[in-house]
N, C-alpha and C positions, 0 to 999 in steps of 0.2 A: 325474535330469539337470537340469541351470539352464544359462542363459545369462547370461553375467559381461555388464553392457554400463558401460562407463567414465563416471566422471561426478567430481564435485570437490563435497564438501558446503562449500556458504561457508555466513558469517554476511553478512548483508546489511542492515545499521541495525537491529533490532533483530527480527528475522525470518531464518529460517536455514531452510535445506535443501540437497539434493541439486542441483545445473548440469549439465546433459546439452548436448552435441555436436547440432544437431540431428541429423546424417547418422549417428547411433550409437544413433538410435531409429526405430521401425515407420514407415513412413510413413502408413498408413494410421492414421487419426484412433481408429477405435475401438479397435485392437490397441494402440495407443500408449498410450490412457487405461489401458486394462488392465494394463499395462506398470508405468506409474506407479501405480496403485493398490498392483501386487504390490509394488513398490519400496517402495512406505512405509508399507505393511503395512496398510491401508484396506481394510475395514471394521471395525475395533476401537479400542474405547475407548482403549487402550493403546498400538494398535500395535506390538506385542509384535513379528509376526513383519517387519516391516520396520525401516526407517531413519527413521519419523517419531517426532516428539515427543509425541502424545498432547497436543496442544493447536494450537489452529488457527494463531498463529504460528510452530510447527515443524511444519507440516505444506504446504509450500508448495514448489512447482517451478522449476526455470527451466532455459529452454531457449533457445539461445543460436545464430547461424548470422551468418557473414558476409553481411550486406546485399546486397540486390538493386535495392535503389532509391539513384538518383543523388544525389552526395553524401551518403549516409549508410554509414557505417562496420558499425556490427553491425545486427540486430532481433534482440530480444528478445519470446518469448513468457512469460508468465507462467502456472502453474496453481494453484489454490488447492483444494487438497485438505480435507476430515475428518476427523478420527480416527475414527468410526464411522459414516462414509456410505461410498457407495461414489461419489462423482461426482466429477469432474473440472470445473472450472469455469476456461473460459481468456477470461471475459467480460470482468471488471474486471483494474484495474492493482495495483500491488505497487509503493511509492516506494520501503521498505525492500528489497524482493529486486533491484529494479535496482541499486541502489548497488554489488551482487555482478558485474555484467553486465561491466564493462571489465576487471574484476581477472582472471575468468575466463578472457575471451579472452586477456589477455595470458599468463597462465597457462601454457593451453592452446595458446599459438602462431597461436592466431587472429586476433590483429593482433600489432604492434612499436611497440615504445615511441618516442615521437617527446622527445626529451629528458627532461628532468630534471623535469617533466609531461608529463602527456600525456592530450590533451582527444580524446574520439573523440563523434560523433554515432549517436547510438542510437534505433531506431525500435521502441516498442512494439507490437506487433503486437496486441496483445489491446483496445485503443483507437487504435490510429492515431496515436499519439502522438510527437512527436520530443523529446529534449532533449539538450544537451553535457553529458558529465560528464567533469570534469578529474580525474585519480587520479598523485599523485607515482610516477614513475621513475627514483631517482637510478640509474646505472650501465646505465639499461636494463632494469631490474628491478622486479617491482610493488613497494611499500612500502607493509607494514601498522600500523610502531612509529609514533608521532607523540602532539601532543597534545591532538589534536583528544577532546574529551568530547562524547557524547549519553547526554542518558538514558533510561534504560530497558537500556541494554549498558555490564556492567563495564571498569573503567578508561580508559586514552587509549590512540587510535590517530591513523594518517595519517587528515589530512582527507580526504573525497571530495565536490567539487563537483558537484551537481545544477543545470543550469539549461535549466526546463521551456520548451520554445517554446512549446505551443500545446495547452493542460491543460482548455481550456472547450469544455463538453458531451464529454466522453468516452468516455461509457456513450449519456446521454440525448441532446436534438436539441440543445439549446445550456445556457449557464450555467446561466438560471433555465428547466427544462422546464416550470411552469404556466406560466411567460409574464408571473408576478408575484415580489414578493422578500416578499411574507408572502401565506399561507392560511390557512382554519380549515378543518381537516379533521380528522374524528371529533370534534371538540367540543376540538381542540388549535389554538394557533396556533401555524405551522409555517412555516419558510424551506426548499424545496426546492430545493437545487442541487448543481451537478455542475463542479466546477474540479480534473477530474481525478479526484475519487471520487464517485461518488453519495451526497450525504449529505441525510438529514431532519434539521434542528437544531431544536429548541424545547426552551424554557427548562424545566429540571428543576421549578421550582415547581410548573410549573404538571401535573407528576405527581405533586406533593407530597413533593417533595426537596428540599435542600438545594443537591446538586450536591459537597457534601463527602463524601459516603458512601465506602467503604474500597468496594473489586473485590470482595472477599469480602462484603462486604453485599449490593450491589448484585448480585452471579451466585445468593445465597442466595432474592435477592427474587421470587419465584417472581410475586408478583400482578404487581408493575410489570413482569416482565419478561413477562407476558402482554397488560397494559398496553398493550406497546410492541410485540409485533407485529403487534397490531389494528390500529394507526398505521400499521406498516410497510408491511403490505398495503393500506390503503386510499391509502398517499402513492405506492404503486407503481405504482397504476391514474392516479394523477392525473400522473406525473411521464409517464405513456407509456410504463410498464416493463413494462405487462402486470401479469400473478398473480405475484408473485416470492416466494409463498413459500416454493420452491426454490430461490431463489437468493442468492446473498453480499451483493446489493446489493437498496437501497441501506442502507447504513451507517446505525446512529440515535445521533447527539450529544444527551448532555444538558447546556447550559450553562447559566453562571452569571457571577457577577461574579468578576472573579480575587482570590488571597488570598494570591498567593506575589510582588507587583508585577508581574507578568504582565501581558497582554491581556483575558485570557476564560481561565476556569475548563471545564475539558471531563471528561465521565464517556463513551468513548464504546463503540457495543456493536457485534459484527463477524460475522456481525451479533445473536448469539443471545447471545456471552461479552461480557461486559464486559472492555476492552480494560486490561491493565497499563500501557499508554501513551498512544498514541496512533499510527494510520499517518501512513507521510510525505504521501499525498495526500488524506489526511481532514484535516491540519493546516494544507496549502494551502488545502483547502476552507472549513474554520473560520475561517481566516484572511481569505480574500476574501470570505465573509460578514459578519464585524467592519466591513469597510471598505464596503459598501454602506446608504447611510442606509436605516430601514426594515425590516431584517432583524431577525428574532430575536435576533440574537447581537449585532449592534449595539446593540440597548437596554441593554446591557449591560457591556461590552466599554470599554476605554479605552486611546486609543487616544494613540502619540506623532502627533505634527505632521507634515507633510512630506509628498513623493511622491520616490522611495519610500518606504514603510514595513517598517522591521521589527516584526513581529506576534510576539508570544511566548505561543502555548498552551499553559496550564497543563493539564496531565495527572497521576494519580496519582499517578507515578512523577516528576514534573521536570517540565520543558517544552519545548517546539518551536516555537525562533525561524524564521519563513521571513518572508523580505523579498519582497515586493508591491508594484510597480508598475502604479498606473491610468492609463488614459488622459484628461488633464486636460481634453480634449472630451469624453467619457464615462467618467465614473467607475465605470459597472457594466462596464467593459471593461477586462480586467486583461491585462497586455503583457508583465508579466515576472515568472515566480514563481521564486526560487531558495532552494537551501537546502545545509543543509551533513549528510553524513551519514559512517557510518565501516564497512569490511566488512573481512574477514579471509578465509583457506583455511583450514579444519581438519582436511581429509583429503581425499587423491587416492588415487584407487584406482578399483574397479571393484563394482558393486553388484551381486547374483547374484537374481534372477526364474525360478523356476518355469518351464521349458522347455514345458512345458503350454499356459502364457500366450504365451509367444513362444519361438519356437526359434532368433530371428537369424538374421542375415544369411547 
């Protein structure tokens, strides 16, 4: 026996999984994870018997309910699965899997299109987070053809506007959780901050890279990647994160100078793979580090004139323009992060779980 429970696999900027209904999953928290594991076939490298991808970018959830809080339209929880763990993790954010959140509701009859766009307010539930995302509706209908390019996902679609309200300290207690915008910690000099993802940035030299290294060098590198999560642990205790060596965050960026006329050159790891691109809130985060004198990635980084700024992180794969607004009284106060992203539907239907694990409703 199984239980079918309905769900929509989107792509969501360059991250994809299954969208669940909240009210068409367990309510209860542990039956739910279990739920979700069987769904995407977690604990295995492969995930042979589920709908994941066998890499932590297609191994990712969302789950979606018409809002409870005033003035906001959907929440959005996020889960960040592994191919061969068993855990569920609904701690940190996902820029890419929201880009999925409006397209789905509309989808799925959980809002209506307000013209020929249509902007709705979306709360993350997993940080507390709000942002507008606009997604075109000609006819009333979502639209995924357009020419909008990102890289890291084949060819053009419809744009979809992201614009974050309120991205600093997310995870941790504010932007910079030491209380500084550089440390030396384990014998590295390190920018610790959080503008929507927890990330530790220090400069790849000073691990003895380059910062051009190919994904497959760098996932091969077994010392640096040991390396780095001696780093990781020790910046977790200082950021106030506790022991996370169970957990996603925070994020370790290695930059450098860019080489594509870019911003800043970025290698970044998620936390154990090195990333084929870049997340969308690791790229905000890179980005409002560039812009704070003092940081790590600012030694390096170059930077256009103006407020705002468009920041463009170079990644493996391309880059990741997000536009950053400071606050001209305080420049470590950042007002407005936006960006531009692109999602699709690939399949609707109904996903089948082990009646074992849950027998539904």
């Amino acid at each position: 026996m199984q239980t079918a429970i309905r769900c929509l696999l989107m792509r969501g900027g360059t991250s994809k999984g299954p969208f669940f209904d909240e009210a068409d999953l367990p309510a209860d928290i542990a039956t739910r994870d279990r739920v979700l594991l069987a769904a995407m076939g977690s604990p295995d490298k492969r995930q042979i018997d589920g709908v994941g991808g066998a890499h932590p970018l297609t191994s990712k959830v969302g789950i979606v309910r018409r809002s409870r809080e005033p003035g906001v339209d959907l929440d959005f929880l996020f889960a960040q699965l592994q191919p061969d763990k068993d855990t569920v993790d609904t701690t940190p954010n996902c820029g890419n899997m929201l880009a999925a959140v409006v397209p789905f509701a509309l989808e799925t009859g959980m809002v209506v299109a307000r013209g020929d766009t249509s902007t709705f307010r979306v709360l993350t539930l997993n940080t507390d987070m709000r942002c507008d995302i606009t997604v075109h509706t000609p006819g009333g209908i979502v639209e995924y053809a357009g020419d909008a390019r990102i890289d890291g996902a084949p060819g053009t679609s419809a744009p979809i506007t992201i614009d974050f309200l309120d991205t600093a300290g997310s995870v941790c207690s504010s932007l910079l959780p030491t209380g500084r915008v550089r440390d030396t910690i384990d014998g590295i000099e390190v920018t610790c901050i959080d503008n929507g993802m927890p990330l530790v940035i220090f400069a790849a030299s000073a691990v003895g890279r380059t910062g051009a290294e190919s994904v497959a060098d760098l996932n091969a590198d077994t010392g640096l990647k040991a390396r780095i999560e001696r780093l990781r642990i020790a910046c977790g205790h200082a950021m106030g994160l506790g022991d996370v060596a169970t957990k996603n965050y925070p994020k370790m960026t290695l930059v450098s100078a860019p080489r594509a006329g870019g911003a800043i050159g970025t290698r970044s790891f998620i936390p154990h793979v090195c990333h084929d691109a870049i997340g969308v809130l690791a790229a905000v985060t890179v980005g409002t580090a560039c812009v704070l004198p003092g940081s790590v990635a600012h030694d390096v980084a170059r930077l256009p004139e103006g407020n705002p700024r468009r920041v463009s992180v170079e990644h493996p794969t391309g880059e990741f323009s997000v536009e950053l607004e400071t606050d001209p009284a305080d420049p470590t106060k950042v007002i407005r992060a936006a960006l531009l992203r692109t999602a699709r539907c690939l399949m609707r239907g109904e996903v089948m779980v082990p009646a074992s694990v849950w027998a539904g409703r």
